[in-house]
ROROFI-506515 format. One record per residue (C-alpha): z, y, x; residue number from 0. Coordinates in nm, 2 decimals, decimal comma, padded with zeros to 4 digits. Each point is the difference from the previous one (the first is absolute). Layout:
<recs>
<rec w="Z" v="Y" u="X" resi="NUM"/>
...
</recs>
This chain:
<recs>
<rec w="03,21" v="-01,28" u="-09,28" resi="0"/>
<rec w="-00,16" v="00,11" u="-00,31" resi="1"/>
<rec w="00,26" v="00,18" u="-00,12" resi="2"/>
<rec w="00,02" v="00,18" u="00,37" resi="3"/>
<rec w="-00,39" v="00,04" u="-00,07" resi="4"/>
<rec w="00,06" v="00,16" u="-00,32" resi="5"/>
<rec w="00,27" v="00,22" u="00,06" resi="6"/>
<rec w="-00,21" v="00,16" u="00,26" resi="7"/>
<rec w="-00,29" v="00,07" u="-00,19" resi="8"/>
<rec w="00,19" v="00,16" u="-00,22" resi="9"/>
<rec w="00,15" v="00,18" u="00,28" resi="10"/>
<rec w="-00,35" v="00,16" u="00,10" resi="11"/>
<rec w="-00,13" v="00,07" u="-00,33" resi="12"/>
<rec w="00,34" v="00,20" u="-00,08" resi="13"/>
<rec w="00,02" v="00,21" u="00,39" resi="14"/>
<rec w="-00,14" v="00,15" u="00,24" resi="15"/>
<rec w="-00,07" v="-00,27" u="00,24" resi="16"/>
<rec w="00,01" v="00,16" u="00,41" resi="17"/>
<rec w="00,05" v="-00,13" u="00,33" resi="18"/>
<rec w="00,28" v="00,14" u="00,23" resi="19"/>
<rec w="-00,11" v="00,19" u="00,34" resi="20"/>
<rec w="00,12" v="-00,12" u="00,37" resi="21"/>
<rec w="00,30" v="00,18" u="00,10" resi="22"/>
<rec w="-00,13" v="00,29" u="00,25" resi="23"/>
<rec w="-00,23" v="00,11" u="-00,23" resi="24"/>
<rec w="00,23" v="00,13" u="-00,22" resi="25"/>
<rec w="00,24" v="00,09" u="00,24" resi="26"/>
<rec w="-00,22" v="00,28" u="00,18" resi="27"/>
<rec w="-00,07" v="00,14" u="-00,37" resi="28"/>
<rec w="00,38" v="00,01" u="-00,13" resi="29"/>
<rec w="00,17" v="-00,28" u="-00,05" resi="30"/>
<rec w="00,12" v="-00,29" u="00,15" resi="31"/>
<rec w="00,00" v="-00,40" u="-00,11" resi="32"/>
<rec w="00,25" v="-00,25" u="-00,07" resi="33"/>
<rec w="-00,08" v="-00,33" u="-00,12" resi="34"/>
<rec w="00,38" v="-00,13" u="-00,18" resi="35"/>
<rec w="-00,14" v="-00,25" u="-00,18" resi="36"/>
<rec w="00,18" v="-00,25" u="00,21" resi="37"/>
<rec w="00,28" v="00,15" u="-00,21" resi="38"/>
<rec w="-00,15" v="-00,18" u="-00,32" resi="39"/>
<rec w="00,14" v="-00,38" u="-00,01" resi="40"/>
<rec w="-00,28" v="-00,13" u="-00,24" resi="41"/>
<rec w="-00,35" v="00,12" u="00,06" resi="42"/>
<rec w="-00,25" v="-00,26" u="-00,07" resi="43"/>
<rec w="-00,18" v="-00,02" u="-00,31" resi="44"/>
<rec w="00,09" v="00,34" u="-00,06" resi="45"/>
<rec w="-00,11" v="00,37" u="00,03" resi="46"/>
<rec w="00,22" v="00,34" u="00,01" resi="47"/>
<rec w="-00,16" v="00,05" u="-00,38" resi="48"/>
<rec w="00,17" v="00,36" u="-00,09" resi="49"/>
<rec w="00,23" v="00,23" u="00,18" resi="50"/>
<rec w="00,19" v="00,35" u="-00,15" resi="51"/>
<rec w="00,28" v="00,24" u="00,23" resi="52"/>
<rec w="00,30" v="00,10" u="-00,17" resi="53"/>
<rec w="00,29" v="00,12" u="00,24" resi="54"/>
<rec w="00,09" v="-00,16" u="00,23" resi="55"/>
<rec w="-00,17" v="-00,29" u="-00,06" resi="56"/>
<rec w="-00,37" v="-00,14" u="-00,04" resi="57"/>
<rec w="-00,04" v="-00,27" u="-00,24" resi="58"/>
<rec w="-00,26" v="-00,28" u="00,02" resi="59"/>
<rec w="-00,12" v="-00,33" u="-00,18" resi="60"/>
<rec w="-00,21" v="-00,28" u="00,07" resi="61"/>
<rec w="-00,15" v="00,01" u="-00,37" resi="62"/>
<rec w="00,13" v="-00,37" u="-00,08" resi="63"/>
<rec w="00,25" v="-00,14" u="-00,26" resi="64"/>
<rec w="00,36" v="00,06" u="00,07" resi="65"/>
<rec w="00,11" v="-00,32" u="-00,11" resi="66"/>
<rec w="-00,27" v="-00,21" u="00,20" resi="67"/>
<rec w="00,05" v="00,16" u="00,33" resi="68"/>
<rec w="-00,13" v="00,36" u="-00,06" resi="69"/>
<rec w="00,16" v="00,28" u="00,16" resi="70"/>
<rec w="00,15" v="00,39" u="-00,01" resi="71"/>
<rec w="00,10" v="00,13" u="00,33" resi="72"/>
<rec w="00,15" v="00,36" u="00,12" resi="73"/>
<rec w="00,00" v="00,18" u="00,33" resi="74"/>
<rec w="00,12" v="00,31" u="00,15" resi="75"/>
<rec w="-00,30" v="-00,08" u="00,30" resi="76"/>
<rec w="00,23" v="-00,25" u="00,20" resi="77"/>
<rec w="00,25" v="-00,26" u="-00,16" resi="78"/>
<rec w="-00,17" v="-00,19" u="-00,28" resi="79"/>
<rec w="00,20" v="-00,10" u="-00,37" resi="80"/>
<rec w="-00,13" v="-00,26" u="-00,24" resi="81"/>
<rec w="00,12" v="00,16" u="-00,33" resi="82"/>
<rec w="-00,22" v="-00,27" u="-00,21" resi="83"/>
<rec w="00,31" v="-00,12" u="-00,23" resi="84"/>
<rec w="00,08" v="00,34" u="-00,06" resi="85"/>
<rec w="-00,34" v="00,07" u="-00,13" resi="86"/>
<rec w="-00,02" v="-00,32" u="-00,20" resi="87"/>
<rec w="00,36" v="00,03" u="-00,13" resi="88"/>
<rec w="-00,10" v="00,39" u="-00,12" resi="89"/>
<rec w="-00,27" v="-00,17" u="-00,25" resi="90"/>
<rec w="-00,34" v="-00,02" u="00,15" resi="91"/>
<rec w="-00,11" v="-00,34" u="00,16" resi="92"/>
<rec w="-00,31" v="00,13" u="00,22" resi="93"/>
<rec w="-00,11" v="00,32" u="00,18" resi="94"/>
<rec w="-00,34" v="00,11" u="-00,06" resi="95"/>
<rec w="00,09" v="00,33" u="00,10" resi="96"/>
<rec w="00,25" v="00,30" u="00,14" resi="97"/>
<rec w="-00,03" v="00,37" u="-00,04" resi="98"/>
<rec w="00,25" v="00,23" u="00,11" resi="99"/>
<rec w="00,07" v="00,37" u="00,00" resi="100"/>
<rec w="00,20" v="00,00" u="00,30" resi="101"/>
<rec w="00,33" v="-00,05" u="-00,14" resi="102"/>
<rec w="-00,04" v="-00,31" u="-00,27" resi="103"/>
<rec w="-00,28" v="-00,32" u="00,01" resi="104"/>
<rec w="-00,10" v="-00,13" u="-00,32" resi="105"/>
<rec w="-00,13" v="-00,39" u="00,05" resi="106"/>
<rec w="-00,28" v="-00,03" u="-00,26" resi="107"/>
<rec w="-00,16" v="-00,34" u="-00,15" resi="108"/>
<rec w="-00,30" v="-00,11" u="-00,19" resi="109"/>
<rec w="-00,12" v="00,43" u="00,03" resi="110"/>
<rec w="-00,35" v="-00,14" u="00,05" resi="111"/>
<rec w="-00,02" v="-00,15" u="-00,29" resi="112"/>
<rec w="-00,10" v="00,36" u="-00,21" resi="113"/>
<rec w="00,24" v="-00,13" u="-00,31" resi="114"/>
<rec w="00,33" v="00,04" u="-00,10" resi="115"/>
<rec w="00,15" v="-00,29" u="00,18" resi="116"/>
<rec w="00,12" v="00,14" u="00,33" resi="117"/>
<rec w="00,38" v="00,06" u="00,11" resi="118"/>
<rec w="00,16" v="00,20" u="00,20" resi="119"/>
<rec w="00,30" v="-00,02" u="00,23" resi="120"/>
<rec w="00,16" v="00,36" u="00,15" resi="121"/>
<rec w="00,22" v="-00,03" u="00,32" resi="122"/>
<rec w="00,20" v="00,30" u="00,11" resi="123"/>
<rec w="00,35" v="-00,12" u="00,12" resi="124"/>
<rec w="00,02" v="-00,22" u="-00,31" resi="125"/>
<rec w="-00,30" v="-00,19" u="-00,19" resi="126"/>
<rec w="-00,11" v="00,12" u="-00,36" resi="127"/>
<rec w="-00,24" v="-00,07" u="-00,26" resi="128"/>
<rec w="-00,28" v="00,22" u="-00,11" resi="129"/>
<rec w="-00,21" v="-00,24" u="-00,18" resi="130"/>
<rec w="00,09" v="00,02" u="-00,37" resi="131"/>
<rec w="00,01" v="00,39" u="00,02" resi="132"/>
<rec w="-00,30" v="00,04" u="00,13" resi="133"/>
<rec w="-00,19" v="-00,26" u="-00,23" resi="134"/>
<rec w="00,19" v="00,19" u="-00,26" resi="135"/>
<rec w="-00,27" v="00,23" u="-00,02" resi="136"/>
<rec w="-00,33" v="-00,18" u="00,07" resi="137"/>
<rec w="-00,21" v="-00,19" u="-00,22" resi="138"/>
<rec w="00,03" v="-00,36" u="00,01" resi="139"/>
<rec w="-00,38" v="00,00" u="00,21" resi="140"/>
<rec w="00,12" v="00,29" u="00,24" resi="141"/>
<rec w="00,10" v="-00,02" u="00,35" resi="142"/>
<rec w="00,01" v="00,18" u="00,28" resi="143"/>
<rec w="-00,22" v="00,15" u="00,28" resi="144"/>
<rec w="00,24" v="00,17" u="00,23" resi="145"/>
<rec w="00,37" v="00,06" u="00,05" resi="146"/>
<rec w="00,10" v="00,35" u="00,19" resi="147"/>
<rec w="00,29" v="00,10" u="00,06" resi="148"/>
<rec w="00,16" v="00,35" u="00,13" resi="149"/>
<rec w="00,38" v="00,06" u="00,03" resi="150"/>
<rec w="00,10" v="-00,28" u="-00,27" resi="151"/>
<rec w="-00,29" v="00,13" u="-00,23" resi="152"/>
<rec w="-00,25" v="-00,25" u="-00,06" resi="153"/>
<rec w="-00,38" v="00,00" u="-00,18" resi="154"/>
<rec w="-00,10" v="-00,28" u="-00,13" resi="155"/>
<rec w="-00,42" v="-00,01" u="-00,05" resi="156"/>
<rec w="-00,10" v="-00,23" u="-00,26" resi="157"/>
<rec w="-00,35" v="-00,20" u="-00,10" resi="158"/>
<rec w="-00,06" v="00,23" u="-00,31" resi="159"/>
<rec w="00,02" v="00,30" u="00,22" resi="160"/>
<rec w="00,35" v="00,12" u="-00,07" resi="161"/>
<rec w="00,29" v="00,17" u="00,21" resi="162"/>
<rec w="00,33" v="-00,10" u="-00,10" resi="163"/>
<rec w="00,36" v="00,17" u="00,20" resi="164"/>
<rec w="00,22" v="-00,19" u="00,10" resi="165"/>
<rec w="00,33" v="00,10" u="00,08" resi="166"/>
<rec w="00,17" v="-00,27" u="00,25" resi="167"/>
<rec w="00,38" v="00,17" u="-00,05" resi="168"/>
<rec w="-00,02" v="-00,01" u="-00,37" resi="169"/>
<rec w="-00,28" v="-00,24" u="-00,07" resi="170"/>
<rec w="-00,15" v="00,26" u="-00,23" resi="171"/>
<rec w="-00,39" v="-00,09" u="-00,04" resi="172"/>
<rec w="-00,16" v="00,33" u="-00,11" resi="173"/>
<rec w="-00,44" v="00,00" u="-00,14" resi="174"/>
<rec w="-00,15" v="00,30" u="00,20" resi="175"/>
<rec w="-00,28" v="00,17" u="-00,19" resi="176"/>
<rec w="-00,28" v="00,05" u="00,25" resi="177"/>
<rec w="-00,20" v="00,31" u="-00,01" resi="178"/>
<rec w="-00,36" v="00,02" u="-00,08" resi="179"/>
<rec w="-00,26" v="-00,30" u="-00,18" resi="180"/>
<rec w="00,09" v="-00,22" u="00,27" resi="181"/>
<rec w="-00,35" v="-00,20" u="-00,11" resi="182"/>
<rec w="-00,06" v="-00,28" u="00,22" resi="183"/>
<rec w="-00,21" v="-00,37" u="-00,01" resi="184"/>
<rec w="00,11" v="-00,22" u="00,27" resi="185"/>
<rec w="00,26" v="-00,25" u="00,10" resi="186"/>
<rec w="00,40" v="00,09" u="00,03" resi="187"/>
<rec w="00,12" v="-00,29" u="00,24" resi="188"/>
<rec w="00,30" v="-00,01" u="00,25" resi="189"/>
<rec w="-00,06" v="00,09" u="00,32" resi="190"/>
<rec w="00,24" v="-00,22" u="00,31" resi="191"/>
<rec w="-00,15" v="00,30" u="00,25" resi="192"/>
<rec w="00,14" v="00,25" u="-00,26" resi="193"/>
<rec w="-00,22" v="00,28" u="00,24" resi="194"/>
<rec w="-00,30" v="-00,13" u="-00,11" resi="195"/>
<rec w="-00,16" v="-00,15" u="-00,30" resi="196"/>
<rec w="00,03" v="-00,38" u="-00,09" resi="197"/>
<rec w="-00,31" v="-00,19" u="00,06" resi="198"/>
<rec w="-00,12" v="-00,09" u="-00,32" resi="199"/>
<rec w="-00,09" v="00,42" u="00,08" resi="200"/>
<rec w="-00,10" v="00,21" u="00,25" resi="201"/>
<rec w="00,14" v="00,32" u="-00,17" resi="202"/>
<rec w="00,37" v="00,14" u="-00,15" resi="203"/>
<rec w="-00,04" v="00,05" u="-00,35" resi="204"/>
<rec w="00,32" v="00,18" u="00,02" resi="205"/>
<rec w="00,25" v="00,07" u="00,22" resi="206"/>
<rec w="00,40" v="00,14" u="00,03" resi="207"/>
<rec w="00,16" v="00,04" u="00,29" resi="208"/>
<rec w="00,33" v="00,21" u="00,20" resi="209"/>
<rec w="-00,06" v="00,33" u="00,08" resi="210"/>
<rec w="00,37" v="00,14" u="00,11" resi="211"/>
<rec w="00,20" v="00,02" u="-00,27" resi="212"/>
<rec w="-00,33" v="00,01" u="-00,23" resi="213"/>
<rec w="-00,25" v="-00,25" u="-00,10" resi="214"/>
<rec w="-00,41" v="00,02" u="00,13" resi="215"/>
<rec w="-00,20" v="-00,15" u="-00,33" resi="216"/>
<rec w="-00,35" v="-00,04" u="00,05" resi="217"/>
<rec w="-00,16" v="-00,09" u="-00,38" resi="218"/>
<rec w="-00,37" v="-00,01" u="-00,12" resi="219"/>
<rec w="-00,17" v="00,34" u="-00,05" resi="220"/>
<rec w="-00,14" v="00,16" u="-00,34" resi="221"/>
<rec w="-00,37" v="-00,06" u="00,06" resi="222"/>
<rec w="-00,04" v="-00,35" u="-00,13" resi="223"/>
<rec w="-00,38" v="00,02" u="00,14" resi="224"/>
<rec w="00,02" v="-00,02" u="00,34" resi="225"/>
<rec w="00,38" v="-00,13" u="00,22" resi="226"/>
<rec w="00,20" v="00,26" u="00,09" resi="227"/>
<rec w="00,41" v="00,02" u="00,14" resi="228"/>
<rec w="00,25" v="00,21" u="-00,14" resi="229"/>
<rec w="00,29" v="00,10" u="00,21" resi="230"/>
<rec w="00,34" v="00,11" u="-00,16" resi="231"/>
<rec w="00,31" v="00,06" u="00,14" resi="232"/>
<rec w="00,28" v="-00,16" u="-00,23" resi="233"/>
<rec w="00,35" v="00,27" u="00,02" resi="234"/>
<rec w="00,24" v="00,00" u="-00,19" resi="235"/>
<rec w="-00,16" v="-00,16" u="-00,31" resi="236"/>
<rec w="-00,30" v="00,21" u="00,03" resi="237"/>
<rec w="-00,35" v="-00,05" u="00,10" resi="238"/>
<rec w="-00,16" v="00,25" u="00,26" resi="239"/>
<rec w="-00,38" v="-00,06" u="00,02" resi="240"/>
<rec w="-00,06" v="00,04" u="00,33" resi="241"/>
<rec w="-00,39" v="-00,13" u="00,05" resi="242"/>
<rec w="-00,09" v="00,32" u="00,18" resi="243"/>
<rec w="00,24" v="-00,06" u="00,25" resi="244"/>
<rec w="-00,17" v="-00,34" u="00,07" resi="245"/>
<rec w="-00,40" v="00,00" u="00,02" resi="246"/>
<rec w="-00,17" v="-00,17" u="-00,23" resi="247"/>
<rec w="00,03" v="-00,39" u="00,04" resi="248"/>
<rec w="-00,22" v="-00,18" u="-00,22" resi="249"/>
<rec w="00,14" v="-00,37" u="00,10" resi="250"/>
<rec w="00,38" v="-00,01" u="00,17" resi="251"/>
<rec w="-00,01" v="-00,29" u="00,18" resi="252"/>
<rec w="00,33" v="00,00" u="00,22" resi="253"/>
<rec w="00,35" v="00,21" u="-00,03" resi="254"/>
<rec w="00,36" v="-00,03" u="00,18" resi="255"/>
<rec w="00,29" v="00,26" u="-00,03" resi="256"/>
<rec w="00,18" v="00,03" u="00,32" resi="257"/>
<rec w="00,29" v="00,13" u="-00,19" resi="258"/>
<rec w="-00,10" v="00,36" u="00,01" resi="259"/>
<rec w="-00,39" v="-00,01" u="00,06" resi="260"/>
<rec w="-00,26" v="-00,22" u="-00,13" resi="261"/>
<rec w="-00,30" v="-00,11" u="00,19" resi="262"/>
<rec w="-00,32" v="-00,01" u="-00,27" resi="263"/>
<rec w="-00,34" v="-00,16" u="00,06" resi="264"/>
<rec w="-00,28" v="-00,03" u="-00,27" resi="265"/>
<rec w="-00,38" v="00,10" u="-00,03" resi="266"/>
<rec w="-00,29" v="00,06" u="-00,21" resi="267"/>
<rec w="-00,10" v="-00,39" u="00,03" resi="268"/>
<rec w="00,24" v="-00,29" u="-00,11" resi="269"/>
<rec w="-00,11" v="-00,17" u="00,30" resi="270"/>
<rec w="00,08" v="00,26" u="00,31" resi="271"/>
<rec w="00,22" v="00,26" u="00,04" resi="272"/>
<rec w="-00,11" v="00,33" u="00,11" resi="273"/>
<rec w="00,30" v="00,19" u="-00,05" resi="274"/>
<rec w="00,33" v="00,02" u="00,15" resi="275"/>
<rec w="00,29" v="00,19" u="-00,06" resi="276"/>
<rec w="00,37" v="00,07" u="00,08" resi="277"/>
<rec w="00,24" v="00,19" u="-00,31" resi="278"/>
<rec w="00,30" v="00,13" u="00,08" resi="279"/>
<rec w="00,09" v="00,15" u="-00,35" resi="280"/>
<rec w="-00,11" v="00,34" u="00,06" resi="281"/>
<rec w="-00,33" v="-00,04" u="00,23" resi="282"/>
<rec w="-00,27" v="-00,31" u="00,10" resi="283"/>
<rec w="-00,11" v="00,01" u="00,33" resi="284"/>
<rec w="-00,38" v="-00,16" u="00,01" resi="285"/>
<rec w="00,00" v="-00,26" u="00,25" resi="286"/>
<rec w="-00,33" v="-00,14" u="-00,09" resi="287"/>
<rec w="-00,18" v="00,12" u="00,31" resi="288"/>
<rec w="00,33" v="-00,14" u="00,23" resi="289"/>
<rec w="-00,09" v="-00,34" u="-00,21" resi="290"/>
<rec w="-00,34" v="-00,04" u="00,05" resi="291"/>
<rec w="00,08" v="-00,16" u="00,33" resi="292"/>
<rec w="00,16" v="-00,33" u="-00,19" resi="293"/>
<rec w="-00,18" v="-00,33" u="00,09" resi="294"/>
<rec w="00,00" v="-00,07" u="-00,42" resi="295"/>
<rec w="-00,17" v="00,17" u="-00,27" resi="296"/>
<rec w="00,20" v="-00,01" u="-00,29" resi="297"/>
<rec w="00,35" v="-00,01" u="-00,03" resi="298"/>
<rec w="00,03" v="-00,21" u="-00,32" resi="299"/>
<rec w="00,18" v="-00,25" u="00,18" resi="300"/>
<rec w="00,24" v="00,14" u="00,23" resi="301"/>
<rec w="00,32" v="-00,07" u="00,06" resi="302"/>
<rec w="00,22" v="00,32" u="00,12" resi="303"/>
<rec w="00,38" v="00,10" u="00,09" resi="304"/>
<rec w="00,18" v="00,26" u="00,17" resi="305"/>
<rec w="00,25" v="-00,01" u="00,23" resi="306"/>
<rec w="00,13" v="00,35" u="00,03" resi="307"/>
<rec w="-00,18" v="00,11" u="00,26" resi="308"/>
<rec w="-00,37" v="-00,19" u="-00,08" resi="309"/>
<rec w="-00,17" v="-00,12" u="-00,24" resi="310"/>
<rec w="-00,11" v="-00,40" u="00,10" resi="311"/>
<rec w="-00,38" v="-00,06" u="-00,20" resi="312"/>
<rec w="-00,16" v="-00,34" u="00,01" resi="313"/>
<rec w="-00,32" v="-00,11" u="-00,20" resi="314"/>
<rec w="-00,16" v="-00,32" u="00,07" resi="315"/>
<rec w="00,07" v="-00,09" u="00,38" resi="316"/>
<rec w="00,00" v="00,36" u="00,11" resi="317"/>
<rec w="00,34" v="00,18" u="00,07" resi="318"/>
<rec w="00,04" v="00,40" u="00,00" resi="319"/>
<rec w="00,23" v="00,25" u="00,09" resi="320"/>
<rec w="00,05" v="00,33" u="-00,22" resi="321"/>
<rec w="00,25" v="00,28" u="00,14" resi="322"/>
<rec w="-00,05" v="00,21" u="-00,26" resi="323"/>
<rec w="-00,29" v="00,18" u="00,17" resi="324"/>
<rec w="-00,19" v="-00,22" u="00,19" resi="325"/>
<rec w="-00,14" v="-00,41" u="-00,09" resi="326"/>
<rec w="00,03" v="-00,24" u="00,32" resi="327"/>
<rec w="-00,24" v="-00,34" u="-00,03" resi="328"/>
<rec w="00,24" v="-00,21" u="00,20" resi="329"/>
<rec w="-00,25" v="-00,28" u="00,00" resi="330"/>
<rec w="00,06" v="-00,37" u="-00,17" resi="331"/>
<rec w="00,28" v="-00,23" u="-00,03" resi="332"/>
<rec w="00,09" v="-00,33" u="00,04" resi="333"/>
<rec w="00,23" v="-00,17" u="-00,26" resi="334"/>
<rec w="-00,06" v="00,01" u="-00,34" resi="335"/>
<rec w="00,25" v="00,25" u="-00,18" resi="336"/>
<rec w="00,03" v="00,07" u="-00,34" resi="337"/>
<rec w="00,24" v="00,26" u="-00,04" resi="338"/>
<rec w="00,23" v="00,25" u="00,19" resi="339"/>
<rec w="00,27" v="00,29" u="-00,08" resi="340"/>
<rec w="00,14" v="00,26" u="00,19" resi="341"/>
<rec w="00,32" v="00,10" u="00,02" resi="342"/>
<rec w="-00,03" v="00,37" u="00,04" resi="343"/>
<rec w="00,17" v="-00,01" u="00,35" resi="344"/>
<rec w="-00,31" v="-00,07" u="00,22" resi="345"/>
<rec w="00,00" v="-00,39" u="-00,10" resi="346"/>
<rec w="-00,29" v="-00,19" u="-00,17" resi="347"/>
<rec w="00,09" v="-00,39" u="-00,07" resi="348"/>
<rec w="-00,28" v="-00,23" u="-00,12" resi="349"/>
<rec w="-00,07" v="-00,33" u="-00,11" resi="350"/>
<rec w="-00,27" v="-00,24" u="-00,04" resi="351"/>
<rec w="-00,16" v="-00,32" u="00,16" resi="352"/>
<rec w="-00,04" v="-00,12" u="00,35" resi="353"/>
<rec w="-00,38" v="00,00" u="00,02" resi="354"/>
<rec w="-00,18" v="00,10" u="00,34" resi="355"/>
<rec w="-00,28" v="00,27" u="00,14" resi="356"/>
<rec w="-00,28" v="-00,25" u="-00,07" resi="357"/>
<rec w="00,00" v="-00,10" u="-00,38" resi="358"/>
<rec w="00,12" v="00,20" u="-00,29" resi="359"/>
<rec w="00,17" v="-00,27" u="-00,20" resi="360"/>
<rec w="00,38" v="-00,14" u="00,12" resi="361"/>
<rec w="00,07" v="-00,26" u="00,28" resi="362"/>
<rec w="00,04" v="-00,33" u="-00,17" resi="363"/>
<rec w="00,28" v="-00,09" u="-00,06" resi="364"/>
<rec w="00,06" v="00,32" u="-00,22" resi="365"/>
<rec w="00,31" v="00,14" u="00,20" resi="366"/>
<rec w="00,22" v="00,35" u="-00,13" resi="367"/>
<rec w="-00,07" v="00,30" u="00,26" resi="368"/>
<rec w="00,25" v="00,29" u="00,03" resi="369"/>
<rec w="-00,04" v="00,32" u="00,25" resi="370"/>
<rec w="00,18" v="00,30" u="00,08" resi="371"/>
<rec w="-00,15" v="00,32" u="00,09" resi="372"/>
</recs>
């Protein structure tokens, strides 16, 4: 029971922690709710701990050790596959987390750790190993902060503020230079909501994510006086500054790429956000005033995905609805749920904790959650 007790906590201090809506709710406002995880053989003593999409599969763990029960699922939305030997017999012997960019997961370990001791596992058909050429070239104190990847392209964030390329195909790691003084005191820690900031903060430092076939960078600006965001679009090797596309943002506090837009939030205080925008590349679309109407404040610590036709936003216990014009507060939810994906074809799944309307914590026993939307 400690150990249950203990993964847990570290569970809530590493996500989002937000309860799951009734059914009908939802179902007037977009989508409709399946709960499969009678699908899942072992629940208790678990959570759905971190999920990623990569065709045609989503992949999910429970966040425990392979070898002492600890598991790695896949599913296209209906049938279920335990693919925890694979994992383990690729080279990593626990989950702590899966990104994807939509076509190959990478299983991450020990990433919150800020140091150089993390591995990595890449799935795509056949398992590989990244680890050793991307510790290649980090310092023996550097990890990471986030993993993106666009169209077998991946950026890799580090603690000491760098931007390394890596190249899945060739396994090619590349040191971007970024533009400008880049001057910034904080914290560089890994975020498990990979939207929003980790909570040892309540602000990006610095960001990189898919922007079509580019990259959306946002770095620390020049003026090392007062906070300030720079926006660049990454092409082709070369920076485009492109701040005065983006009003000024003092403190970002939450950003997800759809793919082909990305969804900002920030503001003037570190503690509320008071901006809101939508890129497409080209244009930003101010959707502050549409916001407004959100029963949260700050956006530091949402959790956001897209399904191809919505955006799915939840911060606390409150869920939201963004279809690319207009924000729908859709009320609060019921289980506890930790993470979610879309898989660009009008399906959301997510995972979590069984919990209930009344408290905020799980049920007890702790017992794995899964939903499809």
């Amino acid at each position: 029971m400690k150990r249950i007790i203990a993964i847990f906590s570290t569970v809530l201090a590493l996500s989002a922690a937000f309860v799951f809506s009734a059914a009908p709710a939802l179902a007037q406002n977009g989508w409709n709710w399946t709960d499969i995880s009678d699908k899942i053989a072992e629940r208790l003593n678990r959570p759905a701990w971190a999920m990623a999409y990569a065709s045609p599969y989503w992949y999910f763990t429970d966040g425990q050790d392979l070898s002492t029960g600890g598991h790695v699922w896949k599913t296209e939305g209906t049938a279920l596959a335990d693919i925890t030997t694979d994992v383990r017999n690729a080279g990593i012997s626990r989950v702590d987390d899966i990104v994807g960019d939509g076509q190959t997961v990478i299983f991450l370990k020990d990433v919150t750790k800020g140091n150089n001791s993390f591995q990595a596992v890449a799935y795509n058909g056949t398992f590989s190993n990244p680890t050793s050429y991307w510790k290649s070239v980090l310092n023996t104190n550097e990890g990471l902060v986030s993993v993106m990847g666009n169209n077998g392209l991946w950026m890799l964030l580090t603690t000491s503020g760098r931007v390394f390329e890596w190249n899945a195909g060739s396994n090619s790691v590349i040191n971007i230079t970024l533009p400008g003084t880049n001057t910034v005191n904080g914290t560089y820690a890994y975020s498990m909501r990979h939207t929003s900031p980790a909570d040892q903060t309540g602000y990006f430092l610095k960001a990189v994510v898919p922007l079509g076939n580019d990259w959306l960078f946002a770095l620390p600006g020049s003026n090392t006086q007062t906070p300030s965001v720079s926006f660049y679009k990454y092409s082709g090797g070369t920076f485009f500054d492109i701040t005065g596309t983006i009003p000024q943002t003092n403190y970002l506090q939450a950003i997800a790429s759809n793919g082909s837009q990305v969804l900002i939030a920030g503001g003037t205080n570190a503690n509320a956000t008071d901006k809101v925008y939508l890129y497409d590349g080209t244009t930003s679309k101010n959707l502050t005033s549409a916001a407004s109407g959100l029963p949260f404040s700050s956006w530091s610590h949402v959790i956001a995905g897209y399904d191809g036709t919505s955006w799915l936003i939840v911060s606390g216990k409150n869920l939201a609805r963004f279809d690319g014009t207009n924000f729908q507060s859709l009320g609060t939810t019921r289980d506890l749920f930790l993470n979610l994906a879309g898989n660009g074809n009008g399906t959301f799944l997510v995972g979590g904790a069984v919990s209930d309307f009344n408290q905020n914590d799980p049920t007890n026993p702790l017992t794995l959650k899964l939903a499809k939307a």
